[in-house]
Each structure stands twice: as C-alpha cells, then as structure tokens.
Phi, psi and omega in degrees: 000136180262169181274135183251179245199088172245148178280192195275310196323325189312298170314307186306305168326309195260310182304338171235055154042043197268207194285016171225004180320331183265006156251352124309324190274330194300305181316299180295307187300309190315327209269296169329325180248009170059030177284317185262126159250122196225173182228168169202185170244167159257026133308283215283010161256351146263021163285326180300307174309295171321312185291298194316300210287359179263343162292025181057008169317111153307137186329300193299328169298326166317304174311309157319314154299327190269333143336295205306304182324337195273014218237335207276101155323315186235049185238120182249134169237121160334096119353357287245111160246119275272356156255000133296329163307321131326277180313307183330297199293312162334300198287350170299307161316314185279344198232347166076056201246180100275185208336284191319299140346292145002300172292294180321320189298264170015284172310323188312293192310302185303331172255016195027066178261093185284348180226131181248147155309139160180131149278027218233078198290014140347297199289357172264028173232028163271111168307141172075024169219144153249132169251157179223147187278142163338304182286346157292320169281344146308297194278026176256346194324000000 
C-alpha cells in the first residue's frame, strides 16, 4: 500500500472548520482506521499547533488534537533532525519552497513518498512529487 505525505492544511482544514473540513475529515478518518497510510512530520504538526494558538484555539483543543494523532492506526510521524533541517535549506534553494515546504519535500525523500495531501499549489511545480487534494486520494483508495 502506498504511503502519502500529509500536510499542516489538511489538519488545519478540519481543526478550525474552515469551507474543505468535510473532505478532510473524510480523508483523515480513512488514515485514522488505517484504510489510507499515510506519513506527516513534527514540524508540520506543530506548524498546526502554532496556527490554532494564533487562531486563539484554546490549549485544550491543541491538546485535543495531538491526542486525536496517537489514536490514528495508519499515521506515521516524521522526525525531522537537524540535518534534515539542513537538507530543508538546500530545497529551499533548488525548489524556490520555503522552509516549511521544505521539511515535507525532505521527509518525502528519506520515506520514499512520491505524493503529498495539500491544497498548498507550490508543490506542483516540484519535479518528481505530486501533489493531490484529500478527494483524489480517496479516489484512488
């Protein structure tokens, strides 16, 4: 089965209820019950953590969320250590990415992940990754 690459939007989409949360939440419960294998980082899930707390997201919901991740059957989390970090600042240069964007291209490679979840359209001008919106990757199931 292959593995997908998810980004902070995905997460993002559905913690703070924004207009695509129910094609997120479709996408993430497949991951969560492990129908989907999927990978994320922990850069990008405290880029998520970050966002809630500048959207005023209360601690407990923060909480709520890094709770909800241990319960997710087909969710692998990413390590990023400071020579990933390091490789990040490379890809900055060769992919015209910043940071953030960066780390994921990184994780991809070290897990041999050809595709990330994203509405985050950057990642379509990286050669050799695809990015797919959540309902593509359901229909691909």
């Amino acid at each position: 089965m292959r593995r997908l690459l998810v980004d902070a939007n995905i997460f993002l989409e559905l913690e703070l209820g924004q207009s695509k949360s129910a094609e997120c939440k479709g996408f993430l419960s497949k991951v969560a019950n492990g129908r989907l294998k999927a990978a994320t980082t922990d850069f990008i899930l405290d880029s998520v953590a970050v966002v809630m707390e500048d959207r005023e997201s209360p601690a407990s919901d923060i909480r709520k969320f890094f709770a909800s991740l241990i319960l997710y059957k087909g969710l692998l989390v990413h390590n990023l250590d400071l020579k990933g970090r390091i490789l990040a600042t490379e890809e900055m240069d060769g992919n015209e990415l910043d940071f953030d964007d960066s780390t994921s291209l990184v994780a991809m490679r070290r897990l041999g992940i050809k595709e990330i979840v994203s509405f985050d359209r950057d990642f379509d001008k990286v050669p050799g990754i695809e990015r797919v919106e959540p309902k593509t990757a359901l229909a691909r199931m």
